[in-house]
C-alpha positions as CSV (number, residue, x, y, z in Angstrom):
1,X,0.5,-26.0,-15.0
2,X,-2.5,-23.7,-13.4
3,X,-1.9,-20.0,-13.9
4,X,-4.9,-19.1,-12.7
5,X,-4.1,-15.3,-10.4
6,X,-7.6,-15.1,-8.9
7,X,-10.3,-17.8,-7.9
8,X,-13.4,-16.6,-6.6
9,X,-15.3,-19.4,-5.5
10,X,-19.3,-18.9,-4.1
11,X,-18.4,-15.9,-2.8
12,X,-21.8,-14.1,-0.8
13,X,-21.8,-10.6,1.3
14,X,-24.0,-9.8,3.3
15,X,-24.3,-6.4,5.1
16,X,-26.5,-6.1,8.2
17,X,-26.9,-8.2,11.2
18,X,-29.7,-10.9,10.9
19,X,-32.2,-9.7,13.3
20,X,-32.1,-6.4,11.1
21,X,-33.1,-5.8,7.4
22,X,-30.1,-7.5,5.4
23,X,-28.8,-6.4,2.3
24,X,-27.0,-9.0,-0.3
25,X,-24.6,-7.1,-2.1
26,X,-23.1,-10.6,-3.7
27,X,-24.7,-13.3,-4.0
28,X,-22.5,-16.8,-5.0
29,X,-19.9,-15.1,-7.4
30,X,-17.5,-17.4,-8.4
31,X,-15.0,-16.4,-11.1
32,X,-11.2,-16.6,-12.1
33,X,-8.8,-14.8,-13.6
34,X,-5.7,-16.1,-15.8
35,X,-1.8,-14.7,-15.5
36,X,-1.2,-12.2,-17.6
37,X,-5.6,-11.7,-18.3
38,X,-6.8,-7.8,-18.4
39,X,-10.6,-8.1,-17.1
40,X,-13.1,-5.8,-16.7
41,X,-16.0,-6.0,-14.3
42,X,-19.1,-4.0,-15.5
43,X,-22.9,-3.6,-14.4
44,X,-25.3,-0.9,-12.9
45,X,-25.1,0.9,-10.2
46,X,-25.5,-1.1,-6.9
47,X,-25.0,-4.2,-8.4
48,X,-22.2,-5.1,-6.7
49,X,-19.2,-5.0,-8.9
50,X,-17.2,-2.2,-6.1
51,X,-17.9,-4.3,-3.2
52,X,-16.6,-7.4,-5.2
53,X,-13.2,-5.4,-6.3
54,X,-13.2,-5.1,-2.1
55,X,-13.6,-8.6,-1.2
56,X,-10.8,-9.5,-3.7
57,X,-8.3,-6.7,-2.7
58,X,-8.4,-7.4,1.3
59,X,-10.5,-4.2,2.0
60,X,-13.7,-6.4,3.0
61,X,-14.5,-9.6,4.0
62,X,-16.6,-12.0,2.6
63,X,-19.5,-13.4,4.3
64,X,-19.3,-16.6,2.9
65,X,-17.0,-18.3,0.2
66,X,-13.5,-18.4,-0.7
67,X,-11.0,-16.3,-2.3
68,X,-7.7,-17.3,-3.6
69,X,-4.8,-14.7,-5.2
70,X,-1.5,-16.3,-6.4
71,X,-2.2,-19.9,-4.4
72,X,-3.0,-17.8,-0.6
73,X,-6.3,-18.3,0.6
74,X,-7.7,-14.8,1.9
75,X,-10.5,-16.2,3.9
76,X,-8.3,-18.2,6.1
77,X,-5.6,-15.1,7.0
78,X,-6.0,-12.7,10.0
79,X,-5.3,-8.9,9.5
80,X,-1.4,-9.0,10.1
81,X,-1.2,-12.1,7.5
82,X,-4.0,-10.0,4.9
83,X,-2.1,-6.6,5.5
84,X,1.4,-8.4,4.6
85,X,-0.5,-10.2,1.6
86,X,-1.9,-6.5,0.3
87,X,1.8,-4.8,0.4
88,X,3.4,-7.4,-1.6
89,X,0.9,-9.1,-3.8
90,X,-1.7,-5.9,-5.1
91,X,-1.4,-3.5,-6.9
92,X,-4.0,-0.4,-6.7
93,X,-5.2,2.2,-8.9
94,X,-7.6,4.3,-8.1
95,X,-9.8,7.2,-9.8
96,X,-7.9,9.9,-7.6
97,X,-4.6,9.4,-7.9
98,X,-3.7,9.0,-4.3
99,X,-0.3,10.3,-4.1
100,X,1.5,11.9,-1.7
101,X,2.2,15.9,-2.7
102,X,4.8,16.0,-0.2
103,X,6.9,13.1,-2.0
104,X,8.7,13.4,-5.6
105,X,7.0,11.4,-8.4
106,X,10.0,9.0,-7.8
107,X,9.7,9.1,-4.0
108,X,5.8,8.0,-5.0
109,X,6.8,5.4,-6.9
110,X,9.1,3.9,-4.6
111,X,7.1,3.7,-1.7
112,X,5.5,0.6,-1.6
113,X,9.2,-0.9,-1.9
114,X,10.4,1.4,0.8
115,X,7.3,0.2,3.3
116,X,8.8,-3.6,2.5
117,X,12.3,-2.2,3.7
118,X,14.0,-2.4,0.3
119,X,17.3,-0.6,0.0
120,X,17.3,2.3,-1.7
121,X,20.4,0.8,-4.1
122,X,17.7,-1.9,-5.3
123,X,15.0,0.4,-5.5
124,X,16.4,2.8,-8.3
125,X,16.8,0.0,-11.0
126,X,13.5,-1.1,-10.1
127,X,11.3,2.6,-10.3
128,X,13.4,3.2,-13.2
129,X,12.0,0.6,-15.2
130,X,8.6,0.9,-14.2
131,X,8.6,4.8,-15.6
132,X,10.6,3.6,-18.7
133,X,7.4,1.0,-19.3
134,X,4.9,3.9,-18.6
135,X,6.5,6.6,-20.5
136,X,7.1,8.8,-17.2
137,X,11.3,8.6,-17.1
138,X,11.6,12.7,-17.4
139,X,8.6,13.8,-14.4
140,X,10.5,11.3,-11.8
141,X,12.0,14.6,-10.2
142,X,8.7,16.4,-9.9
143,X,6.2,16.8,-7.5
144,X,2.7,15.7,-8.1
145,X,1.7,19.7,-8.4
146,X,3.8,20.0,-11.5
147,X,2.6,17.3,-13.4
148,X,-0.9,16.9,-15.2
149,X,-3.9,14.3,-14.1
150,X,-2.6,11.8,-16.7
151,X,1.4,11.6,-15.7
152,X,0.0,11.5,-12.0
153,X,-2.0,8.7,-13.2
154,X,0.6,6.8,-15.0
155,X,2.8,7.6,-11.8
156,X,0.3,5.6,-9.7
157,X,0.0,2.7,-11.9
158,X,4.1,2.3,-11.7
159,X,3.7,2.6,-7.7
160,X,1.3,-0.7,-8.6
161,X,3.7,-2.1,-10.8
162,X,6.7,-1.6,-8.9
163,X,6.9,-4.3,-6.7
164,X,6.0,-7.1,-9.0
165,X,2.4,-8.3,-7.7
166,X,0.5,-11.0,-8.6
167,X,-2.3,-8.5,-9.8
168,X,-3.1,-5.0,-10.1
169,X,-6.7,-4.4,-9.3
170,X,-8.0,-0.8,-10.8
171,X,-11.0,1.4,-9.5
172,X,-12.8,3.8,-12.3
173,X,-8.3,4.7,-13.0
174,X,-10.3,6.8,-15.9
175,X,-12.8,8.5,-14.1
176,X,-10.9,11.7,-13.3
177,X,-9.0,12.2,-16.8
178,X,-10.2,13.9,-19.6
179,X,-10.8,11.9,-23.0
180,X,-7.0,12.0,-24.2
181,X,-5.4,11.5,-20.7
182,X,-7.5,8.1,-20.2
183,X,-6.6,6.5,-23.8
184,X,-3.0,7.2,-23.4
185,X,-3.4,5.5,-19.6
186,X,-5.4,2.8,-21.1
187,X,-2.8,2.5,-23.6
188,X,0.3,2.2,-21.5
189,X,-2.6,-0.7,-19.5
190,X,-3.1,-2.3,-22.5
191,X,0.7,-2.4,-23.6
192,X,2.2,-4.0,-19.7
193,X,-1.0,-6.7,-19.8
194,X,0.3,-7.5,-24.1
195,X,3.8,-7.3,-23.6
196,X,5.0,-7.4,-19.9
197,X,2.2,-10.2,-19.0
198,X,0.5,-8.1,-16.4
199,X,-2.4,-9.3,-14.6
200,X,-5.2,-6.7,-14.3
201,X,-8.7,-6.4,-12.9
202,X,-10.2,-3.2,-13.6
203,X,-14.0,-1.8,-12.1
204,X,-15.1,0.6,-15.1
205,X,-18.7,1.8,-15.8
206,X,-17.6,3.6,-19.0
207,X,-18.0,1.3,-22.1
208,X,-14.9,3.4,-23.9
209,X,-12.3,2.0,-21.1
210,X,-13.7,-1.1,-20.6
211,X,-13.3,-1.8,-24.5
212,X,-9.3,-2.2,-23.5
213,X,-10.2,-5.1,-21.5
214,X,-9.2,-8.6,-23.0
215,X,-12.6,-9.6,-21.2
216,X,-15.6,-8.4,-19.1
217,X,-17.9,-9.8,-16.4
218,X,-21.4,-8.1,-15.7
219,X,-22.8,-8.2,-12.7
220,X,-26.7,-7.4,-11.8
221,X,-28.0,-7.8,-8.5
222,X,-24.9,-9.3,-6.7
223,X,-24.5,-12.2,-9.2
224,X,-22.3,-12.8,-12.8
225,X,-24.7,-11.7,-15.0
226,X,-23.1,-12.4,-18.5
227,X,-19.3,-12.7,-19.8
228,X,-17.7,-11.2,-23.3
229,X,-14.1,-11.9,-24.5
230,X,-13.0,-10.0,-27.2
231,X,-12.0,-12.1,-29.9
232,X,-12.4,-8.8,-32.6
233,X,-11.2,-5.3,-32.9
234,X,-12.0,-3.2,-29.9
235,X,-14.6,-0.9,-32.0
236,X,-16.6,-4.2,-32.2
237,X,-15.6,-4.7,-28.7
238,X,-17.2,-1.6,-28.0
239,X,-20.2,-2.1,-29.6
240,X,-20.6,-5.5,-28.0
241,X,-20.2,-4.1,-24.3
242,X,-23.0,-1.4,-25.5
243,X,-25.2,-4.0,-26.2
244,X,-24.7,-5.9,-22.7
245,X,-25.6,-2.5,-21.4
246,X,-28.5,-1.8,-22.9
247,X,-29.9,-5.0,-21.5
248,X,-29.7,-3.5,-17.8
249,X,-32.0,-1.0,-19.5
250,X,-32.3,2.6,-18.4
251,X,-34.0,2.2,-14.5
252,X,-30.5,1.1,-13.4
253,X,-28.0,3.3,-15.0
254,X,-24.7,2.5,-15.0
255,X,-22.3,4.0,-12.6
């Protein structure tokens, strides 16, 4: 049986018309990604790796190639077909949060099974769990304004949870919590990819988070540029990814 989520097959994207100057922000990726897998992407900046997480989550287009989530091709839908596809099948975290201050964590939560016209009746069982998995149960009342930058994290990752998709796909989720906020949200990650089977591909430049990842893709000038699995502890994990780093050397950076 194939349980493969995501297959990325000699994807290219190209920005810029051909009778201007073209820039090749990927350039054949192919790659795939197992049920229940928790993969990073890595690599400096402008390499590609955000315009990648782009193509695969419905926000762009690719040029050339195919991409398949949970058996759908994506390159063969039109908007209506991709915008349906996105509501039920992703999940999306992103660096800032992006809740609604007006809506109750709970109200938050629910909202991507409210947008698919779920009754409320179904919907309480179902946000319920998903705060119970991420340790949130007792804000669920609250507004975003009353909680701190970790529970509204943790909140957004149950509104990616909560309607079962095939994958959650995560941009920087760290990059605006401080150093104890981000291990206990890449924690609660860690736990729903080990013992809920979650399928998660997260965009990280920051070797600490990415060191939660069961294994990492680097990309350098639009193409896979080396892969790492971690088949130790995640200190040597760490160490590993440092390594693959320092092979980009300094000129790039890594953001």
């Amino acid at each position: 049986m194939d349980n493969t989520v995501v297959h990325v097959k000699n994807v290219h994207k190209i920005y810029g018309k051909k009778s201007e100057s073209q820039f090749h922000a990927l350039n054949g990726v192919s790659l795939h990604i197992q049920k229940g897998e928790f993969v990073g992407i890595m690599g400096p900046s402008g390499s590609g790796k955000t315009t990648l997480l782009n193509v695969i989550s419905t926000l762009d287009r690719p040029t050339q190639g195919t991409i398949e989530i949970a058996g759908s091709d994506l390159t063969r839908m039109d908007q209506r077909k991709l915008a349906d596809f996105r509501s039920e099948q992703l999940g999306f975290i992103f660096q800032d949060f992006n809740l609604l201050e007006n809506l109750s964590i709970y109200e938050n939560i629910a909202l991507p099974l409210s947008l698919q016209g779920v009754s409320s009746k179904k919907i309480e069982p179902l946000v319920t769990n998903v705060a119970k998995k991420l340790g949130i149960e007792q804000i669920l009342t609250k507004h975003p304004v009353a909680v701190s930058g970790g529970q509204k994290q943790r909140a957004a990752a149950a509104r990616a949870l909560v309607h079962n998709p095939a994958i959650i796909l995560a941009d920087e989720p760290t990059g605006a919590l401080d150093s104890k906020n981000a291990k206990g949200l890449l924690e609660a990650m860690a736990n729903l990819h080990e013992q809920h089977g979650v399928t998660i591909m997260m965009v990280t430049h920051d070797p600490f988070t990415a060191s939660y990842c069961q294994r990492i893709l680097f990309i350098q000038d639009g193409q896979l540029y080396k892969e790492i699995k971690r088949n130790n502890n995640r200190h040597d994990f760490y160490k590993e990814i440092l390594d693959v780093l320092g092979e980009f050397g300094t000129s790039h950076g890594i953001a």
